[in-house]
RODO-2510 file (C-alpha; in nm, 4 decimals, decimal comma):
residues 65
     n   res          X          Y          Z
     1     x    -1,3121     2,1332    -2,3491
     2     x    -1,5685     2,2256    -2,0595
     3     x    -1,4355     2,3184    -1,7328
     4     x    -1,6287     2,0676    -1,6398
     5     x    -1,4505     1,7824    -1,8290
     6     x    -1,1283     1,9531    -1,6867
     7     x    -1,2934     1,9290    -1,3397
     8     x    -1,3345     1,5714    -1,3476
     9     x    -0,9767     1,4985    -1,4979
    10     x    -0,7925     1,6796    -1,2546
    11     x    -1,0029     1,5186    -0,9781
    12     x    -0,9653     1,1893    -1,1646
    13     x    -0,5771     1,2071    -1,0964
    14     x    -0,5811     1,3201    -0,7802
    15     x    -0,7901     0,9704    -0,6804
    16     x    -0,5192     0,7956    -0,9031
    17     x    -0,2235     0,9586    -0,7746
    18     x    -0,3875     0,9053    -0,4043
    19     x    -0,4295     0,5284    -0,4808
    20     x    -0,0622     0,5219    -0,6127
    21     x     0,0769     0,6138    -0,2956
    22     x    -0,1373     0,4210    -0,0785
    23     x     0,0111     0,0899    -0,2981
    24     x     0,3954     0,2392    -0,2207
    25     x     0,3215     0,2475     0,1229
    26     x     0,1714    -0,0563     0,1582
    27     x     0,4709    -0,2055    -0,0044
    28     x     0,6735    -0,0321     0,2002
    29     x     0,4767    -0,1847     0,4948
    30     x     0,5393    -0,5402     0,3501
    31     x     0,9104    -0,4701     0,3384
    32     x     0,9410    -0,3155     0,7206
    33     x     0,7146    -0,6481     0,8235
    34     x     0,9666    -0,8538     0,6381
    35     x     1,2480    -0,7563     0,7987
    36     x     1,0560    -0,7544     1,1347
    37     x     1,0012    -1,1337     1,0686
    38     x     1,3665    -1,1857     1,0141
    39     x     1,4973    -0,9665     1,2744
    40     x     1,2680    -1,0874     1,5267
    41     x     1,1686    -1,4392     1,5008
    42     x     1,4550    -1,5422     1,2668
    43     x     1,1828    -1,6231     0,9528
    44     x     1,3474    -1,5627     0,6436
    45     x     0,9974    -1,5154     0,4417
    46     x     1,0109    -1,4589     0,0992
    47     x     0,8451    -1,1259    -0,0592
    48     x     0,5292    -1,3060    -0,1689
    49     x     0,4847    -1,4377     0,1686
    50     x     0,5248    -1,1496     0,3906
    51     x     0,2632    -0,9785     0,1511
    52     x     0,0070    -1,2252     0,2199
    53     x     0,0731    -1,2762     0,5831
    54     x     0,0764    -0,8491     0,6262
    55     x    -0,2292    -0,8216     0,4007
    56     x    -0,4296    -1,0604     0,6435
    57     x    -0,3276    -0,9150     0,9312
    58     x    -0,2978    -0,5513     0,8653
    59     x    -0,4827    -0,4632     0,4749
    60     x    -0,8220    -0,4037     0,6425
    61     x    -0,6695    -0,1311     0,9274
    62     x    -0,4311     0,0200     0,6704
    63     x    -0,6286     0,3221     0,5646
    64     x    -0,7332     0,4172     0,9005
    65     x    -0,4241     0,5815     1,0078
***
């Protein structure tokens, strides 16, 4: 094996293990803005629904923190 090849597999990780954790946060996000919902305006919204509804309003910011 190259260094090369072992290069571009350890970098290859890296962008997988990057992308891993921005999906747990984001699901973490979805929970927090679930409970918001029901703590705040008294929507009890199911899981599926408070990922939609936070992915519309807050997906296309996410990554800019």
């Amino acid at each position: 094996m190259s260094s090369g090849t072992a290069n571009s597999t350890i970098d290859t990780l890296s962008g997988q293990d990057a992308f891993r954790m921005r999906m747990e946060e984001q699901c973490r996000q979805i929970l927090h803005y679930r409970q918001v919902m029901r703590r705040e305006s008294g929507r009890n919204v199911s899981s599926d629904e408070a990922a939609l509804e936070w992915i519309e309003r807050f997906a296309a910011t996410f990554d800019q923190s």
